[in-house]
N, C-alpha and C positions, 0 to 999 in steps of 0.2 A: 400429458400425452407422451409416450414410447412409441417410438419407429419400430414396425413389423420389423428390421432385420435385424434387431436386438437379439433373437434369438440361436440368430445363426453366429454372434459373435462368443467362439468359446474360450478364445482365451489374449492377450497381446504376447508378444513376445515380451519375455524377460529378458531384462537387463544385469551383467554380473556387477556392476554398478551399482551403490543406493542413492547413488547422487543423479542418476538417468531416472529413478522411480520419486523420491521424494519432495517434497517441494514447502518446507516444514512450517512458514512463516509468511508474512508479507513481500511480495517479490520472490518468492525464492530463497535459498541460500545470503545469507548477508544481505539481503534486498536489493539483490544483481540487479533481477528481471534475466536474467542468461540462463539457457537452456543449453547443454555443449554437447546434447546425441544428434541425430540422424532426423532426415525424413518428417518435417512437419506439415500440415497442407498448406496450400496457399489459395487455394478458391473454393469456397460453398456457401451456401443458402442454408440459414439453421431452419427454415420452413420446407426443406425439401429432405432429402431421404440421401442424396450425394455426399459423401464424407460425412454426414452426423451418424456417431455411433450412438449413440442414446442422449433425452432431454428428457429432465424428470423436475415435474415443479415442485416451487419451493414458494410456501406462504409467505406472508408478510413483505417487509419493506428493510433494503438492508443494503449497506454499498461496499461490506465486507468483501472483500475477497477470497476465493476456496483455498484450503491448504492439503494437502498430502503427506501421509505415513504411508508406504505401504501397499495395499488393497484398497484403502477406503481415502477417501475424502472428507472434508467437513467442512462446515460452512455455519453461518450464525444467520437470525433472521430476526425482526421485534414483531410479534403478528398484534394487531390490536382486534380486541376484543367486537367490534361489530362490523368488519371488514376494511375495504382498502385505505391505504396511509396516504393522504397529499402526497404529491411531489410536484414543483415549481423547473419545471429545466431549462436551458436556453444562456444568451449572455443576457446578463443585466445585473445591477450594481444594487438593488433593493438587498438591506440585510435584514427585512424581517422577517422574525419566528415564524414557526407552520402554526396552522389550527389543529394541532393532531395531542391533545394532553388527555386522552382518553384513556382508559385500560391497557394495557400492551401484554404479551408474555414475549422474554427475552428466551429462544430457543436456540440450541445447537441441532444439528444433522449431522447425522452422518451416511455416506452412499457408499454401495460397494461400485469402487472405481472403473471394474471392466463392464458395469451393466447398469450404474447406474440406480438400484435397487437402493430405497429406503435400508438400511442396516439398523439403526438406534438414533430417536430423537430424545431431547430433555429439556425440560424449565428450568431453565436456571433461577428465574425472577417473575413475577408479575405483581402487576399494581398499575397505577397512573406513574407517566416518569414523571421525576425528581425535577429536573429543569427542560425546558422548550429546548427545539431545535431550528435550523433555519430552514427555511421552506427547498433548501435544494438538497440537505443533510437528511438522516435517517436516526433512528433512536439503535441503530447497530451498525454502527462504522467501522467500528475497530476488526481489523483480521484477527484472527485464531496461532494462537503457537503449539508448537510441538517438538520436543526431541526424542518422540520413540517411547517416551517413558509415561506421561502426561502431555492432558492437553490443558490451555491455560485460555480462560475466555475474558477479555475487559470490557466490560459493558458501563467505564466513566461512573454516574452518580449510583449506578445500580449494581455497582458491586466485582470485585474480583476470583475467580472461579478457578478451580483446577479439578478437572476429569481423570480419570482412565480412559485408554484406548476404547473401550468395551462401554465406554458411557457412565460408568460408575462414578459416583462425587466423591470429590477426596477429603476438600477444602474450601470454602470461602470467606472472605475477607471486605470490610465494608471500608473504603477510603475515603468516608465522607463525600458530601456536595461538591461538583466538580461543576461547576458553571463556567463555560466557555464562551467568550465574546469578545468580540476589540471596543466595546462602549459599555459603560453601567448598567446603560437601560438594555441591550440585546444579548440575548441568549442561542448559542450557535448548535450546542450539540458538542462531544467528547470526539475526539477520531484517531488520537494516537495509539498506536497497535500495543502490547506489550511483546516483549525481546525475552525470549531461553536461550541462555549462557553459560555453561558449566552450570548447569542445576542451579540457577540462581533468574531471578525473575527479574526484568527492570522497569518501569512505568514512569512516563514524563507525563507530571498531569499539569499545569501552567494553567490554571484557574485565578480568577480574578482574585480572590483570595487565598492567600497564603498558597501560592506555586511551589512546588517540590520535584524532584527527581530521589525516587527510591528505589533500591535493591532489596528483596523479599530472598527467603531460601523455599525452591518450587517445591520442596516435601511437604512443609506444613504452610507457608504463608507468613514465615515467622518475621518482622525486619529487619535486615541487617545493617540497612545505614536511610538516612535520609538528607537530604542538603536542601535548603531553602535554597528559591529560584524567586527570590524577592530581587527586585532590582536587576536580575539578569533577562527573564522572560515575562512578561506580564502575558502572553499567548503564545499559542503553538497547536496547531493540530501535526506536528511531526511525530514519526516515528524515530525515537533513539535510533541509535547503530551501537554495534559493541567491535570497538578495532585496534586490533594494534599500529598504536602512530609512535613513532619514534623507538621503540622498544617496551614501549608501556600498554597495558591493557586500559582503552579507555572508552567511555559511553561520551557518545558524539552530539550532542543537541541542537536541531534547528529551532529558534526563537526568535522572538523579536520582546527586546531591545538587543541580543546580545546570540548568537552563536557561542556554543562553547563545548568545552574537552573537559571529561570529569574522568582521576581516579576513579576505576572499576572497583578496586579494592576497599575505597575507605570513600570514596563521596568529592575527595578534593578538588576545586574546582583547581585545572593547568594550566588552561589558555583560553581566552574569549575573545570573537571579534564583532565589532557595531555593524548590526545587520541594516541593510537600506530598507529590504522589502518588511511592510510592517506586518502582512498574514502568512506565517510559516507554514507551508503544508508540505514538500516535497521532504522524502527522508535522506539523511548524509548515507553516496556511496562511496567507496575507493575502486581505485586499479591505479596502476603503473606507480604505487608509493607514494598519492596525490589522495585527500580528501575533497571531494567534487559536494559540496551545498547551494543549493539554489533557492530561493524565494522570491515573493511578487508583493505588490498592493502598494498606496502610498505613493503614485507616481516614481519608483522604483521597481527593476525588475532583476535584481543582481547575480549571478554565477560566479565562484568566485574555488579555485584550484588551491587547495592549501599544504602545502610542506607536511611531511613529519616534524621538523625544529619548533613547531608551534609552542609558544611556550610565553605566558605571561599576557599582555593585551597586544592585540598584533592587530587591531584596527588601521583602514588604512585613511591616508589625511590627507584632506585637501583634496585635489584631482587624481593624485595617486591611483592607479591600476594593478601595482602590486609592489612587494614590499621584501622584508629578507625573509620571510614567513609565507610569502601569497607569491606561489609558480604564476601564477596571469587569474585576471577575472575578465568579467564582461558585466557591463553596466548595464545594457538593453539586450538580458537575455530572454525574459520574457515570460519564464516558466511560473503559474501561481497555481496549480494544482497539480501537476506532473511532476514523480521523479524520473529524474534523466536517467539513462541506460548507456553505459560505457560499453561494446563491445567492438572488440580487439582494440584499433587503435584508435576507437572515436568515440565522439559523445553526441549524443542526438538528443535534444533536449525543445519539448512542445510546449507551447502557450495552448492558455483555457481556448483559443480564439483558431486551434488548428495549425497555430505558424512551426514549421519545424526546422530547427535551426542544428547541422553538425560542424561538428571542431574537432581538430586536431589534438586529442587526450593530452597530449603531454604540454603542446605549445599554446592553447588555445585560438589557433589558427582558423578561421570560418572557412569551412566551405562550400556549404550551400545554404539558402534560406527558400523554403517551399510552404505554398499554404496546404493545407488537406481538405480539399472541400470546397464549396462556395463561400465559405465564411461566415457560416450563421447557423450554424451546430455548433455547442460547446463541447468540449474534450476537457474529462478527470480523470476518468482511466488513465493509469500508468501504463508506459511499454513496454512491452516484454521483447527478449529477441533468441532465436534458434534457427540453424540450421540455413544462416547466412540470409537471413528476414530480419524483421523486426515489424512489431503487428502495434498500430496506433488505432485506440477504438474511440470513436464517438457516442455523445451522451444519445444520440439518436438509433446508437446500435449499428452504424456502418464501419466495421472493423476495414483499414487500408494496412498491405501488407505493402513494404518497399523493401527491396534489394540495399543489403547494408555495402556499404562502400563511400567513396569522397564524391560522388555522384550520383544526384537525385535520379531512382531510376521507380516509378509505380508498380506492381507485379500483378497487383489485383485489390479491388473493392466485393468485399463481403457483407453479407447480406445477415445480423442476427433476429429481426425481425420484434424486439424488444429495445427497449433504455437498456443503456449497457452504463456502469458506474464505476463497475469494481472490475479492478486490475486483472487481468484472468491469470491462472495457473497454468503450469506446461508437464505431465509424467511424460514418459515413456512416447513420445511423439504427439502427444494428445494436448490439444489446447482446450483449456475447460474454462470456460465462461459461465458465469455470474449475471444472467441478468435480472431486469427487473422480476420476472415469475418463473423462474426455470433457471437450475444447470444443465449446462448444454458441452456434450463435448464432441471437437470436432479433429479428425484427423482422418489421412489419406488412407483410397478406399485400399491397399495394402495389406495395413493393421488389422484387417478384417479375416477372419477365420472359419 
């Protein structure tokens, strides 16, 4: 369904910015989550007609997140062959696979951004997948990349893809069986996005056999380097980061048994440190010349602020809280499917269970701890934050918007009327959410034309 005022919207205003319209990647830019324009909304109902500029569905089952180039959008989906896909949501600690080993087709979209409009879909893949997923995961986890040039889809055991803007296939690439799990016998599902870098591709697959981290060149697919991730990660549903720490270009790895810093250029491993939490999901950010990683599971919930001087094993021992490498950590941070969001001088950082916990960016100083909710909606969505908000969504679809500052202050509870999973996107004022059947984008009635 489209809202009758779709019509009347002719255009958003432009930005002389491309960093106010694009949104290339998972998170944003470097996997902020930070939006730095004007004007986003703060209260609406995606079932009402108030602030939604347009909601246009989208088949299948997918916890991908949308990206933006431009005019268009794009989004990934796995539709299976004779209708809807399981999904298990809520807290609870069961890791077994879905029943869902049916048919699938792995599809991209694309929408035109100011309305909304179907532009070009494509197969990338169909068949039965390669390995199960777990009943709260999707057979299309992974976000979409882009630098304007190519797009780059990971679909894990089904293969590596690279597009043109216009939907045309360039290239694809078969990485083998990627079987993700923390035990022999379970099978989780693939979720680490792939990372565009200077024209250069990167993918952390940490499969029970034989784990790797590789660099591709994004023209042809061709490999440029690979490092066995034996003995460093034996799992990881993280997204790499590509950053410069110390003056080195390096790809950043959340894992478990080991966090670590890899030469960009050649694979090398630089510095590793012993991760507490054993299920890596959140991606490594920076700000203020600090790398910020956090993971959960394992009676373990650690955040942990790390230096540029990283260099060598910088684990820390004993009781130890930090080191000549580790600016502060926190022990019972709590985050196991949330990446944290730095903006300006703080970190907000959510547990699966709604608890939202800010610090002090630099000093690791707490200052408040708040729940969101009654406590019994799970939260995976990551948060994003603009225009002096910060918007935390639930798996139940109740997006809370809070006032960023050292004090807990609520602004509004949103209503998107769907499972909401995937991280949403932010162009040009416009929040665009992912949910379970529909992109939905929502922004102040303003924007409207």
């Amino acid at each position: 369904m489209r809202y009758a005022l779709i019509p009347l919207i002719c255009c958003l205003a432009l930005a002389a910015d491309d960093s106010q319209i694009n949104w290339p990647s998972f998170r944003g830019e470097k996997a902020s989550g930070v939006w730095t324009g004007p004007a986003t909304a703060t209260t609406w109902n995606a079932e009402q007609p108030a602030n939604v500029l347009w909601k246009t569905p989208i088949p299948g089952l997918s916890h991908a997140s949308p990206i933006v180039w431009g005019d268009r959008i794009f989004v990934v989906s796995a539709v299976r062959a004779d209708g809807a896909a399981p999904l298990k949501l809520g807290l609870y600690g069961s890791g077994d696979s879905a029943n869902d080993s049916v048919e699938q087709s792995w599809k991209i979209f694309c929408l035109n951004r100011r309305t909304g409009k179907l532009v070009w879909e494509q197969t990338a893949h169909k068949g039965q997948p390669k390995v199960a997923r777990h009943t709260k995961a999707t057979h299309a986890n992974t976000t979409l990349a882009t630098d304007g040039q190519r797009l780059i889809a990971f679909f894990g055991s089904e293969g590596l893809y690279s597009y043109s803007l216009d939907g045309k296939p360039l290239w694809k690439k078969d990485l083998g069986i990627l079987d993700m799990g923390p035990e022999k016998e379970l099978q989780w599902g693939f979720a680490s996005s792939p990372v565009l870098h200077s024209g250069k591709i990167v993918v952390q697959c940490d499969a029970k056999q034989n784990p790797f981290l590789a660099v591709l060149d994004a023209r042809d697919g061709r490999e440029i380097w690979r490092t066995s991730r034996a003995g460093v990660s034996e799992r990881s549903w993280a997204t790499p980061a590509v950053e410069n720490i110390g003056g080195k270009l390096q790809v950043i790895t959340n894992g478990w048994r080991f966090i670590a810093g890899y030469d960009f250029a050649t694979g090398k491993e630089l510095w590793r440190l012993r991760s507490e939490g054993d299920i890596p999901v959140p991606t490594p950010v920076t700000a203020h010349g600090l790398l910020y990683v956090t993971n959960a599971h394992g009676g373990q919930a650690p955040l942990y602020a790390i230096k540029p001087s990283a260099a060598g094993d910088i684990s820390l021992t004993g009781t130890d809280r930090t080191n000549q490498h580790i600016a502060w950590s926190e022990q019972r941070n709590g985050a196991y499917m949330q990446t944290p969001v730095i903006y300006g001088e703080l970190l907000y950082s959510c547990s699966d269970r709604g608890v939202l916990k800010c610090y002090d960016a630099r000093t690791g100083k707490r200052h408040y701890e708040q729940r969101l909710g009654e406590g019994t909606a799970g939260f995976s969505a990551s948060p994003v934050a603009a225009a002096g908000k910060l918007y935390f969504t639930s798996e139940e679809g109740e997006v809370f918007v809070i006032k960023a500052g050292p004090v807990f202050e609520l602004l509004a509870k949103n209503q998107m009327g769907e499972t909401v999973m995937a991280s949403p996107a932010i162009s040009e004022g416009v929040l665009l959410f992912r949910t379970r059947g529909h992109m939905v984008a929502i922004a102040e009635s303003s924007l409207k034309r």
